[in-house]
C-alpha positions as CSV (number, residue, x, y, z in Angstrom):
1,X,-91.8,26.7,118.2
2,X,-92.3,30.1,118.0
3,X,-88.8,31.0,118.6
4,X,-87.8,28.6,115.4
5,X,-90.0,30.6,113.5
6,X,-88.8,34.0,113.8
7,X,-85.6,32.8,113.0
8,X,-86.6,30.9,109.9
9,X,-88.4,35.0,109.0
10,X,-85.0,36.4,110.0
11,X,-83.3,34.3,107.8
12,X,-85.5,34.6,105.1
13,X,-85.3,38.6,105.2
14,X,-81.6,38.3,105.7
15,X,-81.3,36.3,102.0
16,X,-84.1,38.8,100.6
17,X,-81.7,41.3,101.5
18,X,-78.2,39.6,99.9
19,X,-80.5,39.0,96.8
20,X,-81.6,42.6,96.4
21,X,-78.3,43.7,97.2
22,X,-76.8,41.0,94.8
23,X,-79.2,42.4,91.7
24,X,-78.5,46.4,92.7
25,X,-74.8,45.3,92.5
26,X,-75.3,43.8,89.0
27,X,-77.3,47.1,87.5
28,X,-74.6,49.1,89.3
29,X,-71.8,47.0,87.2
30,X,-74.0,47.1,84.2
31,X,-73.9,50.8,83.8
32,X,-71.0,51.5,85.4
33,X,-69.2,50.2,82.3
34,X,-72.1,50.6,79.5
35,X,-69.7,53.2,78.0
36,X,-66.6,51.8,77.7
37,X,-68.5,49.3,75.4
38,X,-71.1,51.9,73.2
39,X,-68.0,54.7,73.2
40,X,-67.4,54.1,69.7
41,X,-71.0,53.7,68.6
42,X,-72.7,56.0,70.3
43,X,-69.8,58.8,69.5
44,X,-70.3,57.8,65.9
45,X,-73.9,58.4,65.9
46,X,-73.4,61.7,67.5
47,X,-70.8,62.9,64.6
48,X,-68.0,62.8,66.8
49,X,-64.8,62.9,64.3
50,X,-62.6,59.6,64.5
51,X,-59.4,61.5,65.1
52,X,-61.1,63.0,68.3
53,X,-62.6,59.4,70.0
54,X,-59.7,59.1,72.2
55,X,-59.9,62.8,73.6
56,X,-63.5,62.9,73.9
57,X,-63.7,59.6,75.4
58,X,-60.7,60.5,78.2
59,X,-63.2,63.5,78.6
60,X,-66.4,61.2,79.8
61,X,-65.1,58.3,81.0
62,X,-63.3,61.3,83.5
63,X,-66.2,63.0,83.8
64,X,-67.6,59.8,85.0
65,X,-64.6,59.0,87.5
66,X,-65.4,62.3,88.9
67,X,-69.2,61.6,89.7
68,X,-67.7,58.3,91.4
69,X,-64.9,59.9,93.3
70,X,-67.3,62.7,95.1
71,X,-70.4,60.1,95.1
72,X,-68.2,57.9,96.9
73,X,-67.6,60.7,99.6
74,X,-71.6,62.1,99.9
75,X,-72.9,58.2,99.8
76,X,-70.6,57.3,102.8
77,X,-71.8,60.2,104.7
78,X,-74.7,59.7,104.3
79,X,-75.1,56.3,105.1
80,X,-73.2,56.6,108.4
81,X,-75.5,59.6,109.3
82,X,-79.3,58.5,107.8
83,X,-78.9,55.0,107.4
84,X,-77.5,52.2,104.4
85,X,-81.2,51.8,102.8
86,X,-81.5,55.6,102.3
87,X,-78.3,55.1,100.4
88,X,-79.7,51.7,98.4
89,X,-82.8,53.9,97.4
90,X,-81.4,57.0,96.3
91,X,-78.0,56.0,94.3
92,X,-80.2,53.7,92.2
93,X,-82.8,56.4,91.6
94,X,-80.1,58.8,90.7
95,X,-77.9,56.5,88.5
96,X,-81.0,54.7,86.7
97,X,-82.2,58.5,85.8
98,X,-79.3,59.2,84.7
99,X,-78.9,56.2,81.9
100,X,-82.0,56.6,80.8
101,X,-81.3,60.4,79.8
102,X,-78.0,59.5,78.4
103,X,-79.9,57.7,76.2
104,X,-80.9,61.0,74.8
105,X,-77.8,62.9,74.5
106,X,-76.3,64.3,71.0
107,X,-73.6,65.8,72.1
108,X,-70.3,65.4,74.1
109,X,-70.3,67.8,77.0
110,X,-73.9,66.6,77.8
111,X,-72.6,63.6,77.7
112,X,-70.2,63.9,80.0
113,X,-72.3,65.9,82.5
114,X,-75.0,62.8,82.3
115,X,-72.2,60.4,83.1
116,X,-71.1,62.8,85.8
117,X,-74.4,62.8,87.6
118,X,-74.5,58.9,86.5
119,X,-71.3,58.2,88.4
120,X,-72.2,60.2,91.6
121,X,-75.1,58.0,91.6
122,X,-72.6,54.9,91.0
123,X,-70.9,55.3,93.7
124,X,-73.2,54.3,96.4
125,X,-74.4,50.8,95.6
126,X,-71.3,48.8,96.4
127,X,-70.3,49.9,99.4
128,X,-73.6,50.5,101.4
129,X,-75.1,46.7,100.3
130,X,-71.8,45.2,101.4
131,X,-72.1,47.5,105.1
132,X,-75.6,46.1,105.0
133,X,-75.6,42.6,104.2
134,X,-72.0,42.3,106.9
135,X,-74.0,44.0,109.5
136,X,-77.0,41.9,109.4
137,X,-75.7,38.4,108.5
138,X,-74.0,35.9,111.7
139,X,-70.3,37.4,111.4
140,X,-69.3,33.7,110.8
141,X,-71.4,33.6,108.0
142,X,-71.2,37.4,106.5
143,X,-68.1,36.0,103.9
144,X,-71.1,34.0,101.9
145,X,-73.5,37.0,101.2
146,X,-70.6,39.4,100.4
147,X,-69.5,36.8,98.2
148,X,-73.0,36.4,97.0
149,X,-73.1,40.3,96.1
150,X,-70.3,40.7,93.9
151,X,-70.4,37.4,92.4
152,X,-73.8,38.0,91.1
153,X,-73.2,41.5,90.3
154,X,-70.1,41.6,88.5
155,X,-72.3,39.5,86.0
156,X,-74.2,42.6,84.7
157,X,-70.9,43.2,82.8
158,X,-71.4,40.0,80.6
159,X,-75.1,41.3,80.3
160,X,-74.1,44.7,79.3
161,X,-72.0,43.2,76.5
162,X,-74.4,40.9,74.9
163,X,-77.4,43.8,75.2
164,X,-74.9,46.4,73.2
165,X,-74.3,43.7,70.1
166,X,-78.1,43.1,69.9
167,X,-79.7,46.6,70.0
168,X,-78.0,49.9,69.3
169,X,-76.5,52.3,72.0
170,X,-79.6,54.5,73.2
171,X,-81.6,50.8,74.2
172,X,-78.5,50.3,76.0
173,X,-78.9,52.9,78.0
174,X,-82.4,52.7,78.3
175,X,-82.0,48.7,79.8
176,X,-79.7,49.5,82.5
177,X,-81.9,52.7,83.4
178,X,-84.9,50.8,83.6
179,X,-83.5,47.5,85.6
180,X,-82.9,50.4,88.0
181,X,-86.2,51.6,88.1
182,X,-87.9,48.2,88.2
183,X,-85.2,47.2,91.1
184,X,-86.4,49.7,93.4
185,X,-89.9,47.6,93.2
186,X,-88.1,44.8,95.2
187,X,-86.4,47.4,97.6
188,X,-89.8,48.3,99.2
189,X,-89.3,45.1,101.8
190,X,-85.7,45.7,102.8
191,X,-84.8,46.4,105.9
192,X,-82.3,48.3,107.9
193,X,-79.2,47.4,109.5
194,X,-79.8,46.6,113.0
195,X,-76.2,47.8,114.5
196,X,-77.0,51.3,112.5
197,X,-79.9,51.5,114.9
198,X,-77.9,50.5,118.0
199,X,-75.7,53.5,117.5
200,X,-78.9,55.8,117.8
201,X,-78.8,55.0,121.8
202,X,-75.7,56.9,122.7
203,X,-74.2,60.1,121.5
204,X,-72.1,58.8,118.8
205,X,-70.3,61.1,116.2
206,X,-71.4,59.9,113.1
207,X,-69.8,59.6,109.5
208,X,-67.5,62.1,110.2
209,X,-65.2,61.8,107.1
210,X,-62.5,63.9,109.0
211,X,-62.6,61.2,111.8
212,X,-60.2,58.8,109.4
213,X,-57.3,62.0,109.1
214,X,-57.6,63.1,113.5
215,X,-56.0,59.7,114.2
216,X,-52.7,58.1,112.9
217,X,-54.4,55.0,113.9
218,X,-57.6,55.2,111.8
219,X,-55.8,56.9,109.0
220,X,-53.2,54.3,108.4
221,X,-55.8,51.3,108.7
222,X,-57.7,53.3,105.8
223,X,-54.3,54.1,103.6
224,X,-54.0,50.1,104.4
225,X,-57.2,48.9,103.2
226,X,-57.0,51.2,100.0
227,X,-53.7,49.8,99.0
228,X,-54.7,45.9,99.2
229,X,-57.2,46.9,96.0
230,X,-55.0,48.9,94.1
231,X,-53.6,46.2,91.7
232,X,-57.3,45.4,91.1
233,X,-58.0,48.4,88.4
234,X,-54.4,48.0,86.7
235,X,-54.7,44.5,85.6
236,X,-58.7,45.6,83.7
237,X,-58.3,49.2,83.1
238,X,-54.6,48.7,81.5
239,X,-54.0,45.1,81.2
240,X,-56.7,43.9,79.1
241,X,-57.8,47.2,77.9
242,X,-54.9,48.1,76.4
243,X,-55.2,44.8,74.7
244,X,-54.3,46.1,71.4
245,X,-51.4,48.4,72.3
246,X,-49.8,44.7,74.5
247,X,-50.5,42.6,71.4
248,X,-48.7,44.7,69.0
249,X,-45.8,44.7,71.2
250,X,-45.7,41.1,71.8
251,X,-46.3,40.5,68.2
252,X,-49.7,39.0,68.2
253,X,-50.7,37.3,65.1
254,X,-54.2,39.3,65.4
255,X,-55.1,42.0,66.8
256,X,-56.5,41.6,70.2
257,X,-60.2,42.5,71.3
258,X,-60.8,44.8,74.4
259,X,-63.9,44.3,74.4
260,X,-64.1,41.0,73.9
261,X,-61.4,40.7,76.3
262,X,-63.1,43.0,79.4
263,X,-66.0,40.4,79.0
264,X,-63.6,37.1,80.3
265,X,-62.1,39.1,82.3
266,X,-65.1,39.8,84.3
267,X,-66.0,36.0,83.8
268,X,-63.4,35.5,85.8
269,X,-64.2,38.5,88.5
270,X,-67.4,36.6,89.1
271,X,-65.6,33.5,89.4
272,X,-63.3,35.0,91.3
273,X,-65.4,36.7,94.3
274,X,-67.1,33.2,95.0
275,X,-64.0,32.0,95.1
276,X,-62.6,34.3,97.4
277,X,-65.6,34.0,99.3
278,X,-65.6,30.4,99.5
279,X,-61.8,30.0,100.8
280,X,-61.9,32.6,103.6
281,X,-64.6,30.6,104.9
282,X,-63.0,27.6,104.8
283,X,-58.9,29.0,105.7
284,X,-61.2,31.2,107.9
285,X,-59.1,34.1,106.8
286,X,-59.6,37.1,104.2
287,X,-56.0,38.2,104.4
288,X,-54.8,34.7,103.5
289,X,-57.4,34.5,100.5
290,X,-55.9,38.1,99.3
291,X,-52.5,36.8,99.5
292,X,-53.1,33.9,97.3
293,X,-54.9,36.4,94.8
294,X,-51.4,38.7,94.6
295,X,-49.7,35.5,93.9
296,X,-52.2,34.9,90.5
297,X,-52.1,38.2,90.1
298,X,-48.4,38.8,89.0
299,X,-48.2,34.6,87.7
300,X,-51.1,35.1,85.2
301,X,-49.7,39.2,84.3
302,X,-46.2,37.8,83.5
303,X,-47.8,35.1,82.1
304,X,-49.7,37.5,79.3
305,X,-47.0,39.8,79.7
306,X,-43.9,37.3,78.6
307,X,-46.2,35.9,75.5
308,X,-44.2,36.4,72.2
309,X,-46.9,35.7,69.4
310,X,-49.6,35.7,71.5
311,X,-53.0,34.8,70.0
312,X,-56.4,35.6,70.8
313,X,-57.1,32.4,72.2
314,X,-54.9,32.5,74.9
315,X,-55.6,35.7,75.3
316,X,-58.5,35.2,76.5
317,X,-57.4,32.8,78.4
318,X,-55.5,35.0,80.1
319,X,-57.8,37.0,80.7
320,X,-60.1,34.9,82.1
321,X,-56.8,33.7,85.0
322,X,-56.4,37.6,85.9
323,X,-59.6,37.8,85.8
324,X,-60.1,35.3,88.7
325,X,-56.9,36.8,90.2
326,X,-58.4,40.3,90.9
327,X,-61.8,38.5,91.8
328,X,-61.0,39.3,95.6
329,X,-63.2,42.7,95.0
330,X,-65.7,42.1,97.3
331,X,-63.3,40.9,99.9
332,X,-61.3,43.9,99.5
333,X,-64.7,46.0,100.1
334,X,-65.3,43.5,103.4
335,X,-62.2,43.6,104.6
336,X,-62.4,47.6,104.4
337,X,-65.7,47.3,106.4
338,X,-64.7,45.3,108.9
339,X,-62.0,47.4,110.1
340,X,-64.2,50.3,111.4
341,X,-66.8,51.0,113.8
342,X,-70.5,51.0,112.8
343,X,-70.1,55.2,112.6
344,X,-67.8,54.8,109.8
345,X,-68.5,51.8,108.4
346,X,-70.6,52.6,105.2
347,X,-68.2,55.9,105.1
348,X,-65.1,53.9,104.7
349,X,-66.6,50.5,102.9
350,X,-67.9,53.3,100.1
351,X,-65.4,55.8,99.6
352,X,-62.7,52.3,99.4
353,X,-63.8,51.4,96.3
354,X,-64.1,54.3,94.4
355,X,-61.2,55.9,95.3
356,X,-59.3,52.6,94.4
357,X,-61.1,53.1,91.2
358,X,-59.3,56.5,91.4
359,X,-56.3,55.6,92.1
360,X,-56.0,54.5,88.2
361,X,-55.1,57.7,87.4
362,X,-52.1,57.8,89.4
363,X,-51.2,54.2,88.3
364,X,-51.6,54.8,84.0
365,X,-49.5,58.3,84.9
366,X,-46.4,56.2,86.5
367,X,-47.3,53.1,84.2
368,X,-47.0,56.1,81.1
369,X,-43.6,57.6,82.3
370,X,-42.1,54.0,82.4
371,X,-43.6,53.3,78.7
372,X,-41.6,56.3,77.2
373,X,-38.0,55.1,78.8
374,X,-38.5,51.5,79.2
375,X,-41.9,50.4,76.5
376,X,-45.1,49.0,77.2
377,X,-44.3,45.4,78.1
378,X,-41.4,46.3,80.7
379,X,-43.6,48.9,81.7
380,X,-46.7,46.9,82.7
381,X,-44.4,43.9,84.3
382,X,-42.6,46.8,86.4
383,X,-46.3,48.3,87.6
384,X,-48.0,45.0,88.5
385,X,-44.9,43.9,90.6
386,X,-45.0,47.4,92.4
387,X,-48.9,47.2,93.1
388,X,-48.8,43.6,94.3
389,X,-46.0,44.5,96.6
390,X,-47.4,47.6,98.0
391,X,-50.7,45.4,98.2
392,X,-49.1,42.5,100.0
393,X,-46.9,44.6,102.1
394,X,-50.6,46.8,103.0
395,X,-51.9,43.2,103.9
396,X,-49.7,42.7,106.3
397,X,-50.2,45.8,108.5
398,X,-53.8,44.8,108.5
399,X,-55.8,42.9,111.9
400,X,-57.4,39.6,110.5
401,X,-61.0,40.5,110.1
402,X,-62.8,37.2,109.9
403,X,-65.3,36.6,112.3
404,X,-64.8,39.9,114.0
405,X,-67.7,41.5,116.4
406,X,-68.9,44.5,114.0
407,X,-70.9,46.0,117.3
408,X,-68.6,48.8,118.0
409,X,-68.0,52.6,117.4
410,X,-64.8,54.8,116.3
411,X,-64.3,57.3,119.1
């Protein structure tokens, strides 16, 4: 009897965990894109000249990619070395400090530094809740609380939205700022990952980010699990942000929201990562359920992409189906995980996703070269076939991860 009931208090500390994780995931999404929506109100009420938006947006919205790029790096570290919690409770200190003093800001190059410091912050949350929650679920179970984590989190998008057309730029700072702060309340209870503690018996080198480059082996499972995510960014950060730019090509009858549009989009995300979630448990396979999300990927892009007259109903639509087809986020980030030894585990499962995010930058500079020989819709078909490929091709190359034994080291 008293057996049963330390499992029934394992299992219950276990879903405590996915649910913290789930809601730190979901302030993390919040403000990782709270700017992208206030940019033009907040540079407005900081006398920022209309003919300079563009420019001085690049300028944070970089500044921010930057904080994420080397956050992604010193979080993965540090997990691997001190442990996933110290991770969970210092990049949402750091980032939730950092929104609130945006929220203060009256000029750009504060700006930018803020979001700087926000995005090093930013770049933790992801990758150490989804090391956590794999390493201390049953590994034929783990799918469902990764699931859980992005499904719920991608949601602080929609949140993000709705707070920004109700109350003016600086509360929306101040919100995601203090969900942070209050989240860390319900992070007092968590626990930490019993494999990370394992590794303590033995002399184990441990997040050594130079470990992934010494060995053609590890470096080409990493190069691997980055590519499968790349088409991810593409389809939101170009795609449906460059909504207007598409429309006016494809002669819409309106012109088409970005905004509006980023918001189904991540609808569909969320739908998406349950999804994805959902079907690797059942096909008992995440490489399948990434394969069948390449497929949606380029039907729902040529879709959009082949739509003469499109409207902003369909659209949306549209954006909602890519949406769903790019939803295999958190898989990506388990699959990335699972492919690594408990020493580099968090290193890889956090630097994965922001570099992906990264890898943007490469994409819009290929995707802007093709625009000024070939225009903006032949452009954007030729880069979503070329990221799916690489992705599927990437996929292929990979071990099957589902219901693999996570109690092992890199040597």
């Amino acid at each position: 009897m008293s057996a049963r009931k330390e499992k029934e208090s394992e299992n219950k500390k276990v879903w405590l965990l996915v649910t913290i994780a789930s809601l730190g995931y979901f302030v993390d999404i919040y403000d990782l894109i709270i700017f992208s929506i206030v940019r033009i109100q907040s540079f407005t009420d900081i006398g920022v000249p209309v003919e300079q938006m563009r420019v001085e947006g690049e300028f944070v919205l970089n500044m921010q990619m930057g904080g994420l790029l080397i956050g992604g790096v010193v979080w993965g570290i540090i997990g691997d070395k001190f442990g996933r919690l110290k991770v969970l409770f210092g990049s949402i200190l750091l980032y939730s400090l950092a929104n609130i003093a945006n929220g203060f800001v009256h000029d750009v190059l504060m700006y930018g530094i803020i979001r700087f410091v926000a995005g090093i912050g930013l770049a933790g949350e992801l990758g150490a809740g989804i090391t956590l929650v794999s390493e201390s679920m049953h590994r034929s179970k783990r799918g469902y609380g990764t699931m859980l984590v992005a499904g719920v989190g991608v949601l602080g998008a929609i949140l993000a939205y709705f707070v920004s057309e109700e109350f003016n730029w600086r509360t929306a700072y101040f919100v995601g700022g203090g969900m942070g702060l209050l989240l860390l309340l319900l992070r007092v209870g968590s626990f930490e990952s019993g494999l990370f503690k394992e590794q303590d018996k033995g002399e184990v080198v441990k997040g050594d980010f130079s470990m992934l480059f010494t060995n053609k082996n590890r470096l080409k499972r990493y190069i691997n699990c980055l590519c499968i995510g790349l088409p991810i960014w593409f389809v939101v950060g170009v795609l449906v942000t460059q909504a207007p730019e598409i429309g006016k090509a494809l002669g819409a009858t309106e012109t088409l929201s970005a905004g509006k549009g980023v918001m189904f989009t991540y609808i569909g995300i969320s739908l998406g990562d349950v999804l994805a979630g959902v079907f690797a448990q059942v096909l008992k396979s995440r490489k399948k359920v990434v394969f069948i999300c390449q497929l949606l990927i380029i039907g729902s892009s040529l879709w959009y992409l082949l739509s003469d007259g499109i409207t902003a109903n369909k659209f949306f639509a549209l954006a909602f189906v890519m949406g769903v087809g790019v939803g295999y986020w958190a898989t990506f980030v388990t699959i990335s995980a699972e492919q690594f030894g408990t020493n580099l585990r968090a290193t890889v499962a956090t630097t994965a996703p922001n570099f992906v995010r990264g890898a943007l930058i490469p994409s819009t500079l290929v995707y802007g070269f093709l625009v000024s020989y070939f225009g903006i819709v032949p452009a954007a078909i030729s880069m979503v076939l070329l990221l799916s490929g690489i992705a599927i091709y990437a996929l292929t190359q990979l071990e099957e991860s589902f219901d693999k034994d996570l109690n092992y080291v890199e040597q």
